[in-house]
C-alpha positions in Angstrom: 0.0 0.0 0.0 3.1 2.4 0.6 4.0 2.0 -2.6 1.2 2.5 -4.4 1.0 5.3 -2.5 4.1 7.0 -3.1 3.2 6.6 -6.6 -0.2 8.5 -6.6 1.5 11.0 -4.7 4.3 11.4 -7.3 1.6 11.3 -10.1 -0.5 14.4 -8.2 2.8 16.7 -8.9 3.4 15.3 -12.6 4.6 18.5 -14.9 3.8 18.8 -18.3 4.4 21.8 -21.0 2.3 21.7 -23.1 3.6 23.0 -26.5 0.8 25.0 -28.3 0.2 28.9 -28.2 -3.2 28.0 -29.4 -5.6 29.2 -26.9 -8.7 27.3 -28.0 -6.1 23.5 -27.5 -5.3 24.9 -24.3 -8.6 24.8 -22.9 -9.6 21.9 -24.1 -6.7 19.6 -22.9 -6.9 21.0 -19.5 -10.0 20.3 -19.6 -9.8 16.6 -20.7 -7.0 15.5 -18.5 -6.9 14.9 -15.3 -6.1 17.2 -11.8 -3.0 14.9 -11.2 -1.5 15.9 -14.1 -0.2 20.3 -14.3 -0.3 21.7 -17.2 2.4 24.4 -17.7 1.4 26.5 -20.9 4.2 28.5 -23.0 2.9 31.6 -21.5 3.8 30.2 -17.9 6.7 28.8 -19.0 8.0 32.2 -20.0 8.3 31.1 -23.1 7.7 33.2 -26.3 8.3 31.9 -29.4 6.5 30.9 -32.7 7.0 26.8 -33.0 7.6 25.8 -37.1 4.9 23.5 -38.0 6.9 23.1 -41.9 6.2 18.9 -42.4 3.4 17.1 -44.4 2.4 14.7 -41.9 0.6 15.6 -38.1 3.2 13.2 -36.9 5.8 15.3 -38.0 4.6 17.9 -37.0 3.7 17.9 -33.6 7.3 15.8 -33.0 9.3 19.3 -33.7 6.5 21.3 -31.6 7.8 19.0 -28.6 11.4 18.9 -29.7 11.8 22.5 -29.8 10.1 23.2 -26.3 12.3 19.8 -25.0 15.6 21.7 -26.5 14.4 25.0 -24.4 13.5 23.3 -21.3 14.8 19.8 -20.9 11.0 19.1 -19.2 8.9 17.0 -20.1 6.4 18.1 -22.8 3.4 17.4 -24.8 2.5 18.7 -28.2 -0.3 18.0 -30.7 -1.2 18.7 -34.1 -5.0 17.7 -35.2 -6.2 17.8 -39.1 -9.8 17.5 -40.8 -9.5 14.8 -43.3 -12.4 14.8 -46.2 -12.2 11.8 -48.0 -14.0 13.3 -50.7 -10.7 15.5 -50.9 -8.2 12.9 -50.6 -7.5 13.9 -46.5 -7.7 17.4 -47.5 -7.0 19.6 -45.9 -5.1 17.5 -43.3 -2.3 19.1 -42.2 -3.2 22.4 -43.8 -6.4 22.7 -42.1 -5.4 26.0 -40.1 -3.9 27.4 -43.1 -6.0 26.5 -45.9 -7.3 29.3 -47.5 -3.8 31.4 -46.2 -1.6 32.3 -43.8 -3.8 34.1 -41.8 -5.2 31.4 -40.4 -9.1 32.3 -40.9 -11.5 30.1 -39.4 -14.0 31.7 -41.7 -12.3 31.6 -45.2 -11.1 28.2 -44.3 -14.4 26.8 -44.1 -15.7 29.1 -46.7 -13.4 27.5 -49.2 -14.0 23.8 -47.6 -17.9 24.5 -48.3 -16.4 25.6 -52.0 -14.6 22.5 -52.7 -17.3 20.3 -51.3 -20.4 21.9 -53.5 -20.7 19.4 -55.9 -19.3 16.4 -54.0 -22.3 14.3 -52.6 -20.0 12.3 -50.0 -19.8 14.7 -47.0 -17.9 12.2 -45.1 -14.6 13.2 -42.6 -13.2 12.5 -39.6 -11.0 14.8 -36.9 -7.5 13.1 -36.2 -5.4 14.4 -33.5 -1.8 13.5 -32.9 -0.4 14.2 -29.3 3.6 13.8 -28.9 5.0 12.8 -25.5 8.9 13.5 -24.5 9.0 12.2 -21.0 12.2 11.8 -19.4 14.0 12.4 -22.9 12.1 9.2 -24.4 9.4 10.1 -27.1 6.0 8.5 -27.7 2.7 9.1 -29.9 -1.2 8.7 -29.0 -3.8 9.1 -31.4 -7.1 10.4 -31.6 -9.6 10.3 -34.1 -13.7 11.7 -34.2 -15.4 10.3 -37.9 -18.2 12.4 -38.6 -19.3 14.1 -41.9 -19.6 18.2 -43.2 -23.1 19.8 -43.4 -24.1 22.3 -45.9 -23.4 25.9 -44.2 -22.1 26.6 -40.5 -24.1 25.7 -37.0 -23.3 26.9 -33.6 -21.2 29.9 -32.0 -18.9 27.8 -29.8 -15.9 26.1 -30.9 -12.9 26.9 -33.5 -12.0 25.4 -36.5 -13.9 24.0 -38.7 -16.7 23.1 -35.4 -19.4 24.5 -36.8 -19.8 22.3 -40.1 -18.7 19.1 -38.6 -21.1 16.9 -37.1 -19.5 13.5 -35.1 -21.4 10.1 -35.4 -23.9 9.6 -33.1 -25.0 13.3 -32.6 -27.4 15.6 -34.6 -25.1 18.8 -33.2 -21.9 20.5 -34.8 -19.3 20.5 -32.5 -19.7 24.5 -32.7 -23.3 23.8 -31.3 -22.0 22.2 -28.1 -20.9 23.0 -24.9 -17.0 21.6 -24.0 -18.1 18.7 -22.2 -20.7 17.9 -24.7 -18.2 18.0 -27.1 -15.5 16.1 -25.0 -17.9 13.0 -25.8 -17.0 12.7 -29.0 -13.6 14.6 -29.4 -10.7 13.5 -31.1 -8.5 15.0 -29.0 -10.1 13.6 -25.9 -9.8 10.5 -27.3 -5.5 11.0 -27.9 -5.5 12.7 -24.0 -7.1 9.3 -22.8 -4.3 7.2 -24.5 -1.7 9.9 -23.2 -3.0 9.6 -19.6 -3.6 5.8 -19.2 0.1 5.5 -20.6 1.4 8.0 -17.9 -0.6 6.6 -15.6 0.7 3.5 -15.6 
């Protein structure tokens, strides 16, 4: 019993920067996992600085997010990078999906062009997948997340970011933009990667 214990204990002071500027992630992951487990944002790190995101792959991607914070910090760090794959568009826009219709990063002209490409196109199915990277203790591991759903016609809901308010997960009738966080948390893809993050720490 002491030792299982000392190991909650040790678990209730875990440490994890998480490797996003991205306001919107932010609140959701701390949201999704567990009090055991302290979140330590760039901000609160004291750390200001615009992490690349150049490769073709979310893999990729999110592995130099939590490289470049590990090089700063030597802590132990999580990242993630999460794209909306249309299979009517081959996975677009995948990892482009912040920066689809430019480099500003619009949630609105990204989904305006998504609507675009998808006019004529009578599959509507996609799916959310969210890759979260680990460094812990140097060592480097992956956890996956993925929501299938499918794109509606024209934009539901206020809440949300992204492309929420025209994806609607299986098994609901709601756009994620129409839900609250923990309604959405049900069906997230990035709940689903914290999950497999968190049972792997956990044990």
């Amino acid at each position: 019993m002491d030792f299982i214990a000392k190991n909650v204990q040790h678990l209730r002071f875990m440490k994890l920067i998480l490797a996003t500027n991205n306001k919107n992630k932010v609140e959701e992951i701390k949201n999704t996992i567990p009090a055991h487990f302290e979140i330590i944002t760039l901000t609160d790190a004291g750390i200001n600085k615009d992490i690349p995101e150049p490769f073709d792959t979310l893999e990729e991607n999110a592995q130099i997010k939590a490289n470049t914070i590990f090089e700063l910090t030597g802590e132990n760090v999580i990242s993630e990078d999460t794209g909306l794959e249309v299979f009517a568009l081959h996975g677009a826009p995948g990892v482009h999906s912040a920066r689809y219709a430019g480099e500003d990063k619009s949630f609105e002209k990204n989904i305006e062009k998504l609507l675009k490409e998808l006019e004529f196109k009578t599959n509507r199915k996609a799916q959310f997948r969210t890759i979260i990277w680990l460094i812990k203790d140097g060592t480097e591991y992956s956890f996956e997340g993925i929501c299938k759903g499918e794109i509606i016609g024209s934009p539901k809901g206020e809440n949300g970011f992204g492309y929420d308010a025209v994806f609607v997960p299986e098994g609901s009738d709601k756009t994620f933009a129409e839900m609250n966080i923990n309604e959405k948390n049900n069906f997230s893809h990035r709940r689903k990667a914290v999950d497999k993050l968190v049972t792997f720490l956990n044990n």
